[in-house]
Each structure stands twice: as structure tokens, then as C-alpha cells.
C-alpha positions in Angstrom: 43.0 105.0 83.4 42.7 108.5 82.4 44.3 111.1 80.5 45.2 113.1 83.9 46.4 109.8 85.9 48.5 108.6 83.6 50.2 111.7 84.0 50.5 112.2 87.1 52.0 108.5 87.1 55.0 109.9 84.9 55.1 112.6 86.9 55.6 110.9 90.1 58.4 108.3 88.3 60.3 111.6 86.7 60.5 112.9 90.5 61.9 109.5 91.6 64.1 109.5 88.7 65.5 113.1 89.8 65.3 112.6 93.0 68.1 109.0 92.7 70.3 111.6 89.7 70.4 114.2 93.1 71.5 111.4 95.9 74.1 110.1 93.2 75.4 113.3 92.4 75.3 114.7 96.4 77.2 111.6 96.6 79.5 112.2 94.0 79.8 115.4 95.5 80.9 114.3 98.9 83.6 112.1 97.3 85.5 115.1 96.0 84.9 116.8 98.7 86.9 114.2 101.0 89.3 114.3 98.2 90.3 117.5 98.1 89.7 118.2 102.0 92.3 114.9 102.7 94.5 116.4 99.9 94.5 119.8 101.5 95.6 118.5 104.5 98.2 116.4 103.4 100.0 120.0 101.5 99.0 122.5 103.8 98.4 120.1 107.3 100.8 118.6 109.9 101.8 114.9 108.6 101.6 113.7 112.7 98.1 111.0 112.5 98.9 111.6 116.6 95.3 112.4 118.4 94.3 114.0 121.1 95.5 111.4 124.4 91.9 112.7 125.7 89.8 111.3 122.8 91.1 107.9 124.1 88.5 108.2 126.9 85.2 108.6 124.7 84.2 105.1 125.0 84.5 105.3 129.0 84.1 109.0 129.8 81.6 108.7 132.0 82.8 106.1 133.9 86.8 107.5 134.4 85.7 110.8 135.0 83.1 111.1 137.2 84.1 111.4 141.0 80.9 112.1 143.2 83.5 112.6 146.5 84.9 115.7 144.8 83.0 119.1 145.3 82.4 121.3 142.6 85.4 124.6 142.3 84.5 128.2 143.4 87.4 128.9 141.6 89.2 128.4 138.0 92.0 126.3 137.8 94.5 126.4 135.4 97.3 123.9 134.8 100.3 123.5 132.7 102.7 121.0 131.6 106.4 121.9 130.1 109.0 119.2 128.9 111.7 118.8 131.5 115.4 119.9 131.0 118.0 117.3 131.1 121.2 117.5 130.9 123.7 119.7 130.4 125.6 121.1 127.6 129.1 119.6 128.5 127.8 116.7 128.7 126.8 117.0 124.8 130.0 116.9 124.0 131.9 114.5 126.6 133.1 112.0 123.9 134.7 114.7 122.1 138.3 115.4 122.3 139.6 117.9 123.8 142.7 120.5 123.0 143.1 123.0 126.0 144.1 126.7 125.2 145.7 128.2 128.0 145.8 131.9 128.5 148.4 133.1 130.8 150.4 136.9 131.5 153.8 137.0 130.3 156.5 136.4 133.0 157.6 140.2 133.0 154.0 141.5 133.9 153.3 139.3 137.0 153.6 142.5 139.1 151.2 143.8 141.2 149.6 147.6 139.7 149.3 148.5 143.0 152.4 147.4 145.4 154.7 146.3 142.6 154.8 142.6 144.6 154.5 139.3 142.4 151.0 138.0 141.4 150.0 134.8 141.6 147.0 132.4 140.5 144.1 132.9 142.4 141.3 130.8 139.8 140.8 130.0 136.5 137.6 131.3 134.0 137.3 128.3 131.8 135.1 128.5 128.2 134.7 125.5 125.9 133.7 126.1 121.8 133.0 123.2 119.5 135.6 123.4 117.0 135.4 121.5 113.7 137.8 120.4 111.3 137.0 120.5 107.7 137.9 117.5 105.5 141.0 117.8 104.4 142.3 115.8 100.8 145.6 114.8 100.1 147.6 112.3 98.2 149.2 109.2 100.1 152.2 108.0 98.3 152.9 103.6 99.0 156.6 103.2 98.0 157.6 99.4 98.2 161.2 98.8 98.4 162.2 96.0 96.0 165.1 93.9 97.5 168.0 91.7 95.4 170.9 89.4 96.4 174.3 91.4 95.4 176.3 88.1 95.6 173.4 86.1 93.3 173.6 88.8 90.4 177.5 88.2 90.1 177.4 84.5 90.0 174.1 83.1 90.3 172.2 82.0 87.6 169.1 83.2 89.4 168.7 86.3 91.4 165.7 86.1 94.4 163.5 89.3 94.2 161.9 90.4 98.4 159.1 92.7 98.0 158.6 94.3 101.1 154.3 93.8 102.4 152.4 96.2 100.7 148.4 96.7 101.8 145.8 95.9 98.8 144.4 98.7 97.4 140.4 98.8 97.7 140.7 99.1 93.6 143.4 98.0 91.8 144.4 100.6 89.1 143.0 103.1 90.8 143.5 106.3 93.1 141.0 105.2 95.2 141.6 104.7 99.1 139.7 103.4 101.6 139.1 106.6 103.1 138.1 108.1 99.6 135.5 105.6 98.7 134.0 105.6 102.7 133.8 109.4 102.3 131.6 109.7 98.6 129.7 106.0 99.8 128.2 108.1 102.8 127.7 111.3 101.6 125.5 109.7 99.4 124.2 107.3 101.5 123.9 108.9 104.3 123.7 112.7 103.8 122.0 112.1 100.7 124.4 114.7 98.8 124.2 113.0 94.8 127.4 112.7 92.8 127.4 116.1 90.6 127.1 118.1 93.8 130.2 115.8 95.3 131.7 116.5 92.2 131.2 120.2 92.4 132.7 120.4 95.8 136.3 118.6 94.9 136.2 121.4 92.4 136.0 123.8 94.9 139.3 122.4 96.9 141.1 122.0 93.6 140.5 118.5 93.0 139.5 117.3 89.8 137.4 114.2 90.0 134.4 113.4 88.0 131.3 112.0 89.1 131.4 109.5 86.6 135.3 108.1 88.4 132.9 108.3 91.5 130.1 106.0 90.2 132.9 103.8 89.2 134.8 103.6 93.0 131.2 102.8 94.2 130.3 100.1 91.8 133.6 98.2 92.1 133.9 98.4 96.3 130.5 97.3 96.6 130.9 94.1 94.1 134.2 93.5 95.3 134.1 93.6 99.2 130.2 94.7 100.6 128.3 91.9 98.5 130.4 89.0 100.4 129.1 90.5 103.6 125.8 91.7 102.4 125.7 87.6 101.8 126.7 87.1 105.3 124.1 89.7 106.8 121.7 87.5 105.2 122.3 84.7 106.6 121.8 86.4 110.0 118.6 87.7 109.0 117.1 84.9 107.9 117.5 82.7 111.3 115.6 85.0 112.9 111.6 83.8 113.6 110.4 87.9 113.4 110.9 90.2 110.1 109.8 92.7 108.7 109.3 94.1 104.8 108.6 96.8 102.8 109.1 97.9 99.0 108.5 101.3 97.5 109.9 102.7 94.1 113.3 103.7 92.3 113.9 104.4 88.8 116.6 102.9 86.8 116.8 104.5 83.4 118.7 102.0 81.7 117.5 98.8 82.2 117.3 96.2 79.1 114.2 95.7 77.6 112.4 98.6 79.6 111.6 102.8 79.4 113.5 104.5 81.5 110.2 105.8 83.1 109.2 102.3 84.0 109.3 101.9 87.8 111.3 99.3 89.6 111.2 98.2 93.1 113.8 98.1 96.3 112.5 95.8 99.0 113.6 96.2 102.1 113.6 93.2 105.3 114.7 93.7 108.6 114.7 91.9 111.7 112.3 92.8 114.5 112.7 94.6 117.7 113.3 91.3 119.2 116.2 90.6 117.8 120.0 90.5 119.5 121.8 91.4 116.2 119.4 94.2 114.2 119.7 93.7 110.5 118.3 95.7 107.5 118.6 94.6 104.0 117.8 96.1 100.5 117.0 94.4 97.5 116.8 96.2 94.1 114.1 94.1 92.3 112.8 95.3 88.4 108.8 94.1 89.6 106.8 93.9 92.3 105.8 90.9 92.1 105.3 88.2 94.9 107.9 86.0 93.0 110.6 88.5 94.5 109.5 88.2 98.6 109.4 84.2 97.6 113.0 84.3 95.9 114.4 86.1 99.1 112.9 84.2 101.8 112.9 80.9 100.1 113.5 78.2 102.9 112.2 80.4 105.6 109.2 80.2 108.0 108.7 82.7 110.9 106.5 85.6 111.2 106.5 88.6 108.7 105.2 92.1 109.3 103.7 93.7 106.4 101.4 96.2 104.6 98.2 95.0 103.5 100.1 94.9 99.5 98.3 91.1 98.5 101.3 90.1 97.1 102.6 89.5 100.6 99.4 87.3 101.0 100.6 84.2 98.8 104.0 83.5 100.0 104.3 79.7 101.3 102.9 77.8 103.8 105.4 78.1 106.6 105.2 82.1 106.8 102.7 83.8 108.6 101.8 87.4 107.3 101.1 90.0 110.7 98.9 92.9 109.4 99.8 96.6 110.2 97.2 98.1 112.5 99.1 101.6 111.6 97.7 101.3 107.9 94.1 100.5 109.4 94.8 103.5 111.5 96.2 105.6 108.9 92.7 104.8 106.9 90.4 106.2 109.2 92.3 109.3 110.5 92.5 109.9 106.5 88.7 109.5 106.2 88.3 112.3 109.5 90.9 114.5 107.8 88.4 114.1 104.5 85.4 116.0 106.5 84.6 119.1 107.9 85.3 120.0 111.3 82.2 120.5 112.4 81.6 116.8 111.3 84.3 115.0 113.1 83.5 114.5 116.8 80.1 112.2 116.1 81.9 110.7 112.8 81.8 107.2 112.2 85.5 107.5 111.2 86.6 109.0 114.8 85.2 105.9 116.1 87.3 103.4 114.1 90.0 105.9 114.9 89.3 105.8 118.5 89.7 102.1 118.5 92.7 101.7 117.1 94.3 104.5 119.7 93.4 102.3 122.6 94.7 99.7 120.8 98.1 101.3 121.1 97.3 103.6 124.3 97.0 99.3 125.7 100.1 98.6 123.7 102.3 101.4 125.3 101.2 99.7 128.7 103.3 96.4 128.4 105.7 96.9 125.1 108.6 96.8 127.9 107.6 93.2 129.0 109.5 90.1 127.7 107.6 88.1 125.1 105.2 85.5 127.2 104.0 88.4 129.7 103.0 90.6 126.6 101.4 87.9 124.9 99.4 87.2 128.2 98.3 91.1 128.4 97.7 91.2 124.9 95.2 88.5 125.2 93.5 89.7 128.3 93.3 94.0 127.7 94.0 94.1 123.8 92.6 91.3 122.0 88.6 91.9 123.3 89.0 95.7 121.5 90.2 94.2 118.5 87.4 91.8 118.7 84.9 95.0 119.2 86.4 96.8 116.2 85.7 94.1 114.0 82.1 93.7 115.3 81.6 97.3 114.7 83.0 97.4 111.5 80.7 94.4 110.2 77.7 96.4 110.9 78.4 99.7 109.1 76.7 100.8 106.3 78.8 102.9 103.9 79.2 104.2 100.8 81.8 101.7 99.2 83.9 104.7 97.3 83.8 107.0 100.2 87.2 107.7 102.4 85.2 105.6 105.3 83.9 102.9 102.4 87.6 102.6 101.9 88.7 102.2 105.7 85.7 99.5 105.9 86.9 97.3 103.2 90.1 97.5 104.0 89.6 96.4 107.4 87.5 93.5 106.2 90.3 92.3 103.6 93.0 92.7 106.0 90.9 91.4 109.2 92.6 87.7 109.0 96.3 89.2 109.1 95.3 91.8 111.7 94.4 89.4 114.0 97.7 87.4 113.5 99.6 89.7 116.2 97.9 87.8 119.2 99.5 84.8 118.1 103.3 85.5 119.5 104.2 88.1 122.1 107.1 88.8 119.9 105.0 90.4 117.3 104.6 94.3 117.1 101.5 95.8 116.3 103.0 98.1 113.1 105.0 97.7 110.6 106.6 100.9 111.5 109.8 99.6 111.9 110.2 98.5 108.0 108.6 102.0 107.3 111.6 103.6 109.6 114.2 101.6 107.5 113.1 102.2 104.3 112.9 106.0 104.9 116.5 107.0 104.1 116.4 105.5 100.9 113.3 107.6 100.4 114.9 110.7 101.5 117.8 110.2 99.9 115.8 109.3 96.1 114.4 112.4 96.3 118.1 114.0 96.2 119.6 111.9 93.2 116.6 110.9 91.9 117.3 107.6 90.1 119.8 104.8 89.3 121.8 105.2 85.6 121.8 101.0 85.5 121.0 98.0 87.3 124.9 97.3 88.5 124.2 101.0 90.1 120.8 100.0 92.1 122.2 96.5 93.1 125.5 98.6 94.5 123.0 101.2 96.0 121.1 98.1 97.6 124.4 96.5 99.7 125.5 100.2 100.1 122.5 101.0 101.8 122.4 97.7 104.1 125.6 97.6 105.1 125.0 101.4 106.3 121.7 100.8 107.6 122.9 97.9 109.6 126.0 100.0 111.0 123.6 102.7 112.3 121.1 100.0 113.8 124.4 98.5 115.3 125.5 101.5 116.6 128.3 102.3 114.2 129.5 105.0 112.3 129.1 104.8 108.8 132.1 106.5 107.8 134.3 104.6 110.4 133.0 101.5 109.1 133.5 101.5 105.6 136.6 102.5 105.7 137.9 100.1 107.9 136.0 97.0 105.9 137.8 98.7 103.1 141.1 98.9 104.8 140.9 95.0 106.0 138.5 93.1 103.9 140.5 93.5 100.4 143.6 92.1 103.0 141.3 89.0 104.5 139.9 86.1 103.5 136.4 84.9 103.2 136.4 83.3 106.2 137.2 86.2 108.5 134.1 88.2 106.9 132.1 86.9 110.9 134.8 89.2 112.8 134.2 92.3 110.6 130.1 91.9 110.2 129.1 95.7 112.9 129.0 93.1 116.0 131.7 91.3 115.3 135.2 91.2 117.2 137.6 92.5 115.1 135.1 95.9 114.7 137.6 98.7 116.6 136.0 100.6 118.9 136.7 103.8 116.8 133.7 102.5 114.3 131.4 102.7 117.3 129.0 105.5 118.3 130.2 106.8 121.7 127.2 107.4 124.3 
């Protein structure tokens, strides 16, 4: 070989060489583009993942569209739709009460202008304003009389004492009422206002009343009287066949043994929509670990709706994990959201996107239909596009770090519990409904931020499920806690059943009106 082949040999292995360096680093380059094109989006872009209702037809078009009986327009037509008014605004406030005003003349000017005869009524103009009260604060003063024998204190040698009944306080030693510790529970709870601001506002009324007092009243009302029903709650949960669980972070800063940057966990589980009595529960755990799901549903077997977190996958024979086809949505709308527009309509990604919209487009069809019929029309119109999904998935060819690598892989791994929705018509095709739950406690972290200790995240955890269950219940939250603290510091343990949110001794002024 000479001289000049040998050369052009190296030559020819350099250009392969450079020619691999520019596929891996137009690769590379792609990756951050879908990176910062997703991340754009998710700052600057609407959240919705909704999609066109027409894009639903691409894998039919032809086929739904075409009408050979239907002549061609002359003319442009142009068509609108408008969301239809309902309602009025009376009606808005119908379970409101309502104080009447009346206007009237004074007796001594019912005289005509004209004639100088009487007047009389002839109609009525009637205008109604929503009025609101603001909380008012005042101090309610229990005086017990203390009662004595006369004739035993002048010659008995003892003297009987008769106290007259006296309600329990919700904490004994303390200023707290019922009313008081309902009131700072669901302003935190539920309007997501955090202690200092609380604080801030007594201030503002006069009131003098620290936020840590308020931590306090909330720590010792939950321990005391929410954790024996939170216990009961549980028990209702857990004979249900149909749940559904979630997790996502909290911090607790002083936790034993751990930085107060660490993150800790609060599960949630819920019952499904199939369920007579909806609960929601909280758990504040320090891990994520699959030990905790284990530890709370120990003894149970049903069905159980999650993410595609593994460390759902390795809870005991007996429970059947249902993948979320919302997540395997979520992955390929993320992947279309990663490209340029001009990209999208012939992407890959739309594809797996379009396929899970008819999956839920066929969904929408029958979700009204009691158990057995949807199972029976999930099997006949859903099941053969899953099937087709999967198919199509096998045989793509992408680049594994890629926003549509990722959708592919996580389809694969997650194709076993995917499938597990076509095995009971009481199954739901999301997890949506955990995600729903769990959202107030995300909302409200990002108002007071963290737990100061463990006792506060445990309280925060009944807090939240009794209040969570109330609303799914149809309760109000305030309402509610005040009368379980009115009545369960005066009950016993077996009376919790008639104040659980469906139970009978519930007043109808704890429930939402319609």
C-alpha cells in the first residue's frame, strides 16, 4: 500500500470520526433544545395538556369526513359556538338569609301633590345586595353555680357539693373555644392563610394572640379529638375494593436525626369515584419508601390507582397497582410541547398523544354507566386502541434521552399496570382524582411553607383529612369543626360513627346548601 492510499485511508476514518462527533452533538443539541422549548412552555405557556377535540379524528379523517351526497358551497360559511347562560342571579344566593329593608313615606306625606287626596300603594321596586358580616371576636364567660346544703353545714359532719353541668372545654387550661380553634384550623387549611399573617390580623382587631398559642390550639385539638376519628375514617377507607394514592413533599425542619432541608413525604389515599362514602386521608411519612404504602394498607387487597413511582410496584400480593394513562399522556404532550411548531403535526409524539385522547374521547362515552356495562364497553371500543398503542410504541426507534425516548420507555415500564384498568369496570383511567386531593395541600405549602416538627405535620395530616373529607362530603369546614369540637370533647368513643361528615348526629347547618 502506498504512501498516498494509506492516507487517504486515514482520511476517510477522520471524516467518519467527525462525521459520528456531529450526529452526537446535533443530538446533544436537540436534547436541550426540547429542554428549554418544554421549559418555556411550562413559564410562559398555558398549563391545560387539553388538545384540539378535532385532532381526535386524524386516525379516521377520511373516513368520518367525507360525504359524497353533499355538494360543494358557493358560499362561505361561518359558524360559532358560545357557552349557554343558566341561571339567574337570585338564584345564586337562594340559601342565603334574608333581612328585608322596607322603604316607606312617613304617614304625614301620604297626600296627593296634585288633589291633596290620600295615596296609596300601587307596586313595589324591590333591589337585593349581598351583605357580609365580618368576623366578629369576643370573650364568652362559663359561670358554674356551685351549690351547698344550708342545713348539712350547721349539723352535718359532711356537706354535699352540686355543680351545676358545665360543657368541656376543647383544651383544658385554655382560652380556646370551639369556635376559635375551627376558625385558625380552616384558615389555614383551607384558605391557606399561615399563622404570622393570622397573627397579624387579631392584631389588627385588638386582640393579642401569638402564632405560637395558635400552633399550640392546633396541635392539642387535633391529638385530642380529630386523630380518634381520623382512626375511624380509616377504617371506612380501607373496606373499600377501589383507592387511590399519591405522595409529594413537605418540609419539617426539626425532625431528630435529620437537616431541616431534608425532604419528607405526605401520602395521601382516597377512595374512588365509586364509592358511597368519599374519603381522603393524609399521612405525614419522613421517606418515601414503599415500607410506608405497606404499613398503611397492611391487611388490604383491592385495586390501587397510582403514578408510575416503582415503589407502588412491590406492595403484596393481594393489591393490584392500575397505571395512570394521564402520566403516559402527560409524557407525550411534554415531548410535542419540546418541538417546534412547525414540527408537531407529522411528530411521532402527536401520535402517541393522539392515542391516548381517544382513549379518553371513548372514555367520556360510557363513564356514566354502572360498573359491568363500562367494563363491557371498555373491552369492546377501548381496549383494541390500547392494544394499537402498545403495538406502535414497540416499533419506534428513538433516541433513549430524548423527550419522546422518555415517553417510549415509560410506556414500556408502565405497560403491565396500564393495562390493569380493563380488569374491573370500577377502575378509572387517571389517577387524577388523588392528584385533585392532594392539591390543597400543595397550594396551601406554598403559603406556610413547611412544618416547625413532626407533632405539627402529623396534626396537619388529620387536619387536612378531616377537612378534605368534609368538603368531598359536602360539609363546611368551618361548621364542622366546630361542632366535632363542641360535641366530641362531651362524647364518648363510641359515638365517634354519628359524628364521622355522613353520620346522623351531623346537623344540617354543617352541610353545603344546593
Amino acid at each position: 500500500m502506498g504512501n498516498k492510499d494509506f492516507a487517504d485511508e486515514n482520511l476517510q476514518e477522520k471524516c467518519r470520526r467527525l462525521e459520528a462527533k456531529v450526529s452526537e452533538l446535533e443530538a446533544i443539541i436537540k436534547w436541550y433544545e426540547e429542554k428549554l422549548k418544554l421549559n418555556a412552555h411550562k413559564k410562559y405557556g398555558s398549563p391545560s395538556e387539553q388538545t384540539n377535540g378535532e385532532q381526535l379524528g386524524f386516525f379516521d379523517e377520511a373516513e368520518v369526513t367525507a360525504d359524497t351526497q353533499i355538494p360543494e358551497p358557493d358560499i362561505e360559511r361561518i359558524t360559532y359556538t358560545r357557552k349557554k347562560r343558566t341561571g339567574k342571579r337570585e338564584e345564586d344566593f337562594s340559601a342565603l338569609p334574608v333581612e328585608t329593608v322596607t322603604h316607606e313615606l312617613p304617614e304625614e306625606e301620604h297626600i296627593c301633590p296634585e288633589c291633596g287626596e290620600q295615596l296609596h300603594v300601587m307596586g313595589k321596586e324591590v333591589r337585593k345586595e349581598l351583605t357580609v358580616i365580618p368576623a366578629q371576636v369576643k370573650v364568652t364567660e362559663h359561670i358554674r353555680h356551685v351549690y351547698s346544703c344550708r342545713s348539712c353545714e350547721k349539723t352535718g359532719t359532711s356537706v354535699p357539693v352540686v355543680k351545676a353541668s358545665m360543657p368541656a372545654p376543647v383544651i383544658k387550661g385554655s382560652a380556646a373555644s370551639p369556635s376559635a380553634v375551627a376558625h385558625i384550623m380552616t384558615q389555614k387549611y383551607v384558605t391557606c392563610t399561615p399563622l404570622y399573617r393570622q397573627e397579624q390580623e387579631f392584631e389588627r382587631q385588638g386582640i393579642s394572640l401569638s402564632r405560637q398559642t395558635m400552633a399550640n390550639w392546633i396541635v392539642k385539638a387535633s391529638s385530642d379529638w380529630l386523630e380518634p376519628l381520623y382512626e375511624r375514617l380509616k377504617k371506612e377507607l380501607l373496606a373499600n375494593k377501589v383507592l387511590h394514592a399519591d405522595e409529594t413533599t413537605v418540609q419539617v425542619l426539626r425532625e431528630p436525626d435529620r437537616k431541616a432541608q431534608t425532604d419528607s413525604y405526605m401520602w395521601l389515599y382516597r377512595t374512588s369515584g365509586d364509592a358511597e362514602k368519599p374519603v381522603a386521608l393524609y399521612e405525614y411519612r419522613q421517606t418515601r419508601s414503599s415500607r410506608n404504602p405497606k404499613l398503611f394498607l397492611n391487611g388490604w387487597g383491592g385495586y390501587l390507582h397510582t403514578d408510575g413511582y416503582p415503589g407502588y410496584h412491590t406492595l403484596p400480593v393481594g393489591i393490584t397497582v392500575v397505571g395512570c394513562w394521564a402520566h403516559m399522556r402527560r409524557k407525550f404532550d411534554e415531548a410535542l410541547k419540546g418541538m417546534a411548531s412547525y414540527e408537531r403535526n407529522k411528530a411521532q409524539a402527536q401520535t402517541g398523544l393522539d392515542y391516548c385522547n381517544r382513549l379518553f374521547a371513548a372514555e367520556h362515552e360510557f363513564n356514566q354507566a354502572d360498573p359491568e356495562e363500562r367494563l363491557k364497553q371498555r373491552l369492546a371500543l377501548s381496549k383494541p386502541i390500547a392494544e394499537a398503542f402498545f403495538s406502535w410504541v414497540k416499533d419506534l426507534n428513538v433516541l433513549p434521552k430524548s423527550l419522546l425516548g422518555k415517553a417510549v420507555y415509560y410506556a414500556l415500564q408502565q405497560q403491565k399496570y396500564l393495562m390493569n384498568v380493563y380488569l374491573d369496570g370500577r377502575l378509572e383511567l387517571s389517577n387524577n382524582r388523588a392528584e385533585r386531593s392532594i392539591k390543597p395541600f400543595v397550594i396551601g405549602r406554598k403559603n406556610w411553607l413547611f412544618c416547625n416538627t413532626p407533632s405539627g405535620a402529623r396534626a396537619s395530616s388529620v387536619i387536612y383529612s378531616v377537612i378534605e373529607t368534609a368538603k368531598e362530603n359536602g360539609l363546611k369546614p368551618f361548621e364542622y369543626l366546630k361542632f366535632l369540637f363542641e360535641v366530641v370533647p362531651n362524647s364518648t368513643t363510641s359515638q365517634l360513627d354519628s359524628f364521622i361528615p355522613w353520620g346522623d348526629s351531623v346537623p344540617n347547618d354543617c352541610r353545603v346548601r344546593a
